[in-house]
C-alpha positions in Angstrom: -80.3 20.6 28.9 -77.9 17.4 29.1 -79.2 16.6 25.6 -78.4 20.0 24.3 -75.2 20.1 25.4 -74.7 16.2 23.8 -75.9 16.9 20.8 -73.8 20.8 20.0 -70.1 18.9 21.5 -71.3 15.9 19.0 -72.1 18.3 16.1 -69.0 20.3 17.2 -66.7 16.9 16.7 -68.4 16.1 13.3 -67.3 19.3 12.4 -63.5 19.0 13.0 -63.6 15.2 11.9 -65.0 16.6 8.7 -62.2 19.5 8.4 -59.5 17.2 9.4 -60.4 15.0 6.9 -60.5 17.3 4.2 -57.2 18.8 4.8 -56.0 15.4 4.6 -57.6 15.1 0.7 -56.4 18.2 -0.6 -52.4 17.8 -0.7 -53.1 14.2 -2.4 -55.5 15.9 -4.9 -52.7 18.5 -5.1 -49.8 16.0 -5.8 -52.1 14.3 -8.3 -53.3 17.3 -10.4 -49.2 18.1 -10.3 -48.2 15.2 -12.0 -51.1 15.2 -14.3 -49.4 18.4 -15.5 -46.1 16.9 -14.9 -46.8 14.0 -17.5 -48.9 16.0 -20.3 -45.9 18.4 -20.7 -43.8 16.0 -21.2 -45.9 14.6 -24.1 -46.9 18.1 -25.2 -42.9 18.4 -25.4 -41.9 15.1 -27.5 -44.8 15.9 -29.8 -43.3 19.4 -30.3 -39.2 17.7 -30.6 -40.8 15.5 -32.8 -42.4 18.1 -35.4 -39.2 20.5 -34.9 -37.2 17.1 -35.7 -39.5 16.2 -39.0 -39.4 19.7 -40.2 -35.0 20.5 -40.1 -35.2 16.7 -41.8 -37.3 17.9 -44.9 -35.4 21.2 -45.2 -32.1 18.7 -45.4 -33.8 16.6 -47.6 -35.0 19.3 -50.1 -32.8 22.1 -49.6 -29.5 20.7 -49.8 -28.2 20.6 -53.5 -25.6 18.2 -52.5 -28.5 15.2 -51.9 -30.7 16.4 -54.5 -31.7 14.1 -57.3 -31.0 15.3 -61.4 -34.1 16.7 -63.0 -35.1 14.4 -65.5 -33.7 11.3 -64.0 -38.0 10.0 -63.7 -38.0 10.9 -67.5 -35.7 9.5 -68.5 -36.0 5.7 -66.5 -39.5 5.8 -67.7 -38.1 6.4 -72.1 -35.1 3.7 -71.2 -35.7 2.1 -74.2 -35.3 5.5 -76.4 -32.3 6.4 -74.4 -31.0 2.9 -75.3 -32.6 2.8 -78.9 -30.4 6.0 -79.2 -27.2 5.5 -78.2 -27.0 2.5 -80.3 -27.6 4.4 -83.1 -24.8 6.8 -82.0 -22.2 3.9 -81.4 -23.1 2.6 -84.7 -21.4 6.0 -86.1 -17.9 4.6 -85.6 -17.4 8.3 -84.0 -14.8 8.9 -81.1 -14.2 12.0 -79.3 -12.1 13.4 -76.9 -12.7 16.3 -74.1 -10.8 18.8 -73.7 -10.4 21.6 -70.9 -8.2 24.5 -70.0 -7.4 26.7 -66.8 -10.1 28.9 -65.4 -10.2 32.4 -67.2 -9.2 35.3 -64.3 -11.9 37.9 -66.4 -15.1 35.6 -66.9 -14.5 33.1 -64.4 -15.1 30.1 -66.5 -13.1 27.9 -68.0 -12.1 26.7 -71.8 -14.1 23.5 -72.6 -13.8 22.2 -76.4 -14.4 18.5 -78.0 -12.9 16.9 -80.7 -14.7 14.4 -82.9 -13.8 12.3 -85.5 -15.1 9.5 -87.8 -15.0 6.5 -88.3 -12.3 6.9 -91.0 -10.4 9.4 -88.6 -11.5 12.7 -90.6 -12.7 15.8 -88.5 -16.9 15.6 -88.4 -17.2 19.5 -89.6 -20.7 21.1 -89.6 -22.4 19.5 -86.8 -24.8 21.7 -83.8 -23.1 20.4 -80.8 -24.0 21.2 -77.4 -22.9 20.0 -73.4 -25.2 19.3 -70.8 -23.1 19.6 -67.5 -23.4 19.4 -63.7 -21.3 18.6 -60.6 -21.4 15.8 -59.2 -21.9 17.9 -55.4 -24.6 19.8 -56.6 -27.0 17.4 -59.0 -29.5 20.1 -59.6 -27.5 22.6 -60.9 -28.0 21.7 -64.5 -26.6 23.5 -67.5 -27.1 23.0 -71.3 -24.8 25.4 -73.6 -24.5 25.4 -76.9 -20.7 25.2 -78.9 -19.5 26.5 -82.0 -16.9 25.1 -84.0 -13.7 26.6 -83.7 -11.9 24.6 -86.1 -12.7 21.2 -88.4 -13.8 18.8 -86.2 -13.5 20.9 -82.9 -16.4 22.1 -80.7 -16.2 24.5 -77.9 -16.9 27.3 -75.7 -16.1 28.6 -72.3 -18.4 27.2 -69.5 -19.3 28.1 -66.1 -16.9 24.7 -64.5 -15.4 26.5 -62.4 -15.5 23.6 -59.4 -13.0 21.4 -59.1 -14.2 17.6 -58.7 -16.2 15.3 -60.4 -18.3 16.6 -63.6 -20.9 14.9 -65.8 -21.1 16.3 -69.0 -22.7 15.1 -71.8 -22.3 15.6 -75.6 -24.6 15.9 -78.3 -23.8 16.4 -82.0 -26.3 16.6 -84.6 -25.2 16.2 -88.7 -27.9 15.9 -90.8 -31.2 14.2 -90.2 -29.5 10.8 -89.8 -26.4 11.5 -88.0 -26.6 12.1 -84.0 -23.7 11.2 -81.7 -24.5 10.8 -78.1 -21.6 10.7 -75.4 -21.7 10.9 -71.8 -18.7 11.3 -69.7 -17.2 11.7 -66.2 -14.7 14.0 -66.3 -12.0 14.7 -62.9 -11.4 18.6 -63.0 -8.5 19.5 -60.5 -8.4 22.8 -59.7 -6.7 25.2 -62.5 -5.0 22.2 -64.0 -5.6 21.8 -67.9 -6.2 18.2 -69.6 -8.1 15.7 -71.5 -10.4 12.6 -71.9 -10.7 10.6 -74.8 -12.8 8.2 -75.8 
């Protein structure tokens, strides 16, 4: 009877040792599956800042006009030798020009752009195609190519959509003939409605 009795108070004590100690476990397993959580969000969240951060960089990167780089700039470093092959055979004209703009027209919103160009002996080079290839310095891949009639000997224009104020670079072409082409690139200051010139 004695041994009964031992044996249920000693299985009795097992039995609250073995409680006691698993209460003690569970609030460390608790604190440690917490911070487990704790520490993974954290990483979830920089990997998340860090895609959110890449993404508003290429947008800037590629959606701004203001950074963006001209078109053909690739082209035309990789055929440097036929850009430089033909502006030697434009300076070797003797040709000078000068650029020419007006105010900014209230109807069409543009603004009066005309060249003058002369030879090497000062007389007016009549009967040449002529044309401008423009852009703002602010906005690089907004490029525009117009054509120009001649309005008088010698004098090339048309009204074009420069309606900025700033820097511009515009560059001239005029073709005479199979063996006459004049090259001339310029940066021009527009400011605001103001009208002026820039010879060469």
């Amino acid at each position: 009877m004695s041994g009964s009795t031992n044996k249920k108070v000693a299985g009795s004590m097992d039995q609250q040792n073995h409680q006691s100690h698993t209460a003690n476990e569970d609030p460390d397993k608790s604190r440690a599956t917490r911070s487990a959580w704790l520490w993974g969000s954290v990483v979830v969240a920089f990997l998340i800042l860090q895609l959110v951060i890449g993404g508003l960089a290429y947008n800037l990167a590629t959606g701004d006009p203001s950074v963006a780089v001209v078109p053909d700039y690739h082209e035309r470093a990789i055929n440097w030798d036929d850009e430089l092959a033909r502006r030697k055979r434009s300076d070797q004209l003797g040709w000078k020009s000068a650029f020419q703009w007006g105010e900014i027209s209230s109807v069409a919103r543009g603004r009066e752009f005309a060249i003058e160009v002369i030879d090497s002996d000062d007389n007016a080079v009549t009967g040449g195609n002529a044309s401008v290839r423009f852009y703002h310095h602010a906005r690089g891949v907004d490029v525009a190519t117009m054509a120009l009639q001649e309005l008088s000997p010698g004098k090339y224009g048309a009204e074009l959509p420069m309606v900025k104020p700033g820097l511009w670079d515009v560059e001239l072409s005029l073709l005479r003939g199979p063996d006459e082409a004049y090259w001339r690139q310029e940066t021009i200051d527009i400011g605001g409605d103001t009208a002026t010139d820039a010879e060469e």
